[in-house]
C-alpha positions, 0 to 999 in steps of 0.5 A: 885849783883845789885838790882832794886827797884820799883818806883812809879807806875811802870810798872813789867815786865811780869814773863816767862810762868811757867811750871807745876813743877815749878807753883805747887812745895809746892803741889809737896813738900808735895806729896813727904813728904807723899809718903814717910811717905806711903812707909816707914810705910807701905812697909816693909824692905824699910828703911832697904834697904835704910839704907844697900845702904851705901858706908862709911857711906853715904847713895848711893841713899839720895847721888844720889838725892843730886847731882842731886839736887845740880849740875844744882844749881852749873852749874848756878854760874858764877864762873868768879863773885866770887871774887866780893864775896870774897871781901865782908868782912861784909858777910863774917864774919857775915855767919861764925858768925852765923853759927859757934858760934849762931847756935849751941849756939842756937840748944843747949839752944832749946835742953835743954830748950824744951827737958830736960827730952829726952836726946836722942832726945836733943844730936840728936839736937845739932848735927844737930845744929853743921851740917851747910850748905851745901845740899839744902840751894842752893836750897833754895836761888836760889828760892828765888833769892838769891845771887847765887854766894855768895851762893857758896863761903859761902858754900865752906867756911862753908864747910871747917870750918865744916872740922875743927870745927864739932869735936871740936865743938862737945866736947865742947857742948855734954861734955865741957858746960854741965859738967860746967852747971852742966847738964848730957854729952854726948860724940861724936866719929866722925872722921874728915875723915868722916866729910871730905869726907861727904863734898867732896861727897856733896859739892866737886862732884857737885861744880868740876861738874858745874864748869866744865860744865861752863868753857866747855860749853862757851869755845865751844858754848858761855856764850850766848848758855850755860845761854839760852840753855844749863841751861834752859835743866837742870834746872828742875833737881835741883827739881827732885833731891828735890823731890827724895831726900825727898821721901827718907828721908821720908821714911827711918824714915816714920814708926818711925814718924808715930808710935811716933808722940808725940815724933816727935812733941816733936822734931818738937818744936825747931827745928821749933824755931831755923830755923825761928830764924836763918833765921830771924836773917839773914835777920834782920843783912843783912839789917842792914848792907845794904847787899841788898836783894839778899846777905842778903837772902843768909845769911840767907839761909846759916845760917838757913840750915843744912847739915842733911846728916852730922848729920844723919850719925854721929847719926846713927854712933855713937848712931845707927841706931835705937836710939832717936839721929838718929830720931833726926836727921832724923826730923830735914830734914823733918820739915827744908824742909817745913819750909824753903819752906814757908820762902823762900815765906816770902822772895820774900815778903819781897824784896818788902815791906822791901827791896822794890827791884823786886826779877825778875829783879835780874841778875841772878834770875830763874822763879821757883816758880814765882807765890809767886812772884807776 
């Protein structure tokens, strides 16, 4: 994807009139966090409901917000561009090298560095370092004028190694490592059908949905209509979906966080760490090998975020649903969201002053969160 740089004394197009979801999406974010938080410690059996609308161990109404979230995200990709992706070799090989063998080398040494004493909450940690991306992190990058099609290709690639690798994985860093570091194990039993079909409900649904809707949408009306008409309707959703999504993940655990904030603190530290780590070694490598600021964010996003869902599930599976590894799990989304939310600014800065690129003039670039960009 191509960029523009500023020149000297150039005159910036003026940003599209936002509209008020988009102009106060942090105050919305954080609105929702607290809903949240309010509902599950203080409307009893809320969580309990939440937690018996599961179909094989997914969570009906979490997967509703998440496929609301992801397909407008999706049905913006123009999927005609992704073999200029696929040929990308450096991107490639640097998104399956940060996800597959730093990041959960990093979670693990965070886990054991900073909670050696709670080995609940660090067993927790080290499956969502093993859950890579798949769910919001395309939220992240298209607000941050991400490379949106590399986005999609990175994350169905991930996804497919997720298939393969999260058991595996598991095993080594829950039992094989600790047992030649000398430090206590964990064992980890999930099914490779579970992992499976946790990638097909959140990656393969909205992916197959946003295909389907380009390819009939310009079949029948044209590219012009779908890119000005027909993505501009559903485009909010992809933040509906946000919003509802975190209310839910709130409050499913809003009593457990509010009762035990030192733990959650304890939880908080590296996991705060480990994705201001991961983002800004993607950044730091995508610069380095002259990706651009659109694919060099991408990286980072897609190296930063995790699949929660993923980990959550697997938690409350093996370990149930009351137990340190699912809290575990359950703050790893709560601290991801703000976290990411704040880097995704950091970005739009950085395309200026490191980049020295416009993020508004990138093909494809939305008008969410324009504010930040200015």
């Amino acid at each position: 994807m191509s960029e523009t740089a500023l020149a000297p004394g150039a005159q910036r197009t003026q940003a599209p009139r936002l509209s008020t979801l988009d102009r106060w999406l942090p105050v919305w974010i954080g609105l929702a966090m607290v809903a949240g938080l309010v509902l599950g410690r203080f409307v009893p059996g809320l969580a309990g409901v939440l937690t018996a609308l599961e179909v094989g161990g997914i969570s009906v109404p979490i997967g509703l917000g998440l496929l609301v979230m992801m397909y407008p995200v999706l049905a913006k990709v123009r999927y005609d561009k992704v073999g200029a992706v696929t040929g990308d070799k450096k991107l490639l090989i640097s998104s399956l090298a940060l996800n597959w063998l730093l990041g959960p080398a990093l979670m693990f040494t965070l886990a054991w560095a900073l909670l050696p004493d709670l080995p609940e909450y660090r067993t927790g940690l080290i499956i969502v370092g093993l859950a890579r991306c798949i769910a919001m992190v395309v939220i992240w990058n298209d607000l941050a004028c991400g490379d949106r099609e590399a986005a999609a290709v990175l994350v169905a690639i991930n996804s497919v190694f997720q298939v393969i690798a999260f058991s595996l994985l598991g095993y080594f860093y829950l039992t094989v490592l600790p047992g030649w570091l000398g430090l206590d194990t964990q064992g980890l039993d999930v099914s490779v059908g579970q992992i499976a079909l946790n990638v097909v409900v959140f990656l393969g649904v909205p992916l197959l949905a946003g295909f389907a809707s380009r390819w009939i949408g310009e079949r029948t009306k044209g590219r012009d209509w779908y890119e000005a008409t027909f993505v501009p309707r559903i485009g909010p959703w992809a933040l509906y979906g946000l919003l509802f999504t975190i209310v839910l993940l709130f409050a499913l655990q809003g009593e457990a966080v509010t009762s035990n904030p030192l733990d959650v603190a304890r939880i908080a530290l590296p996991l705060l760490v480990y994705f201001a780590l991961m983002w800004g070694i993607g950044i730091a490598l995508g610069k380095s090998l002259g990706l651009g600021y659109a694919r060099s964010t991408t990286l980072a996003f897609t190296a930063a975020g995790n699949n929660f869902e993923l980990a959550i599930a697997v938690a409350i599976g093996t370990f149930g649903a009351t137990s340190g590894q699912a809290l575990a799990g359950v703050v790893g989304p709560l601290i991801e969201v703000p976290v990411l939310v704040g880097l995704v600014y950091v970005s739009l800065w950085l395309a200026r002053r490191l980049f020295h690129t416009d993020p508004n003039t990138l093909p494809g670039s939305t008008p969410s969160m324009e504010g930040a960009r200015s």
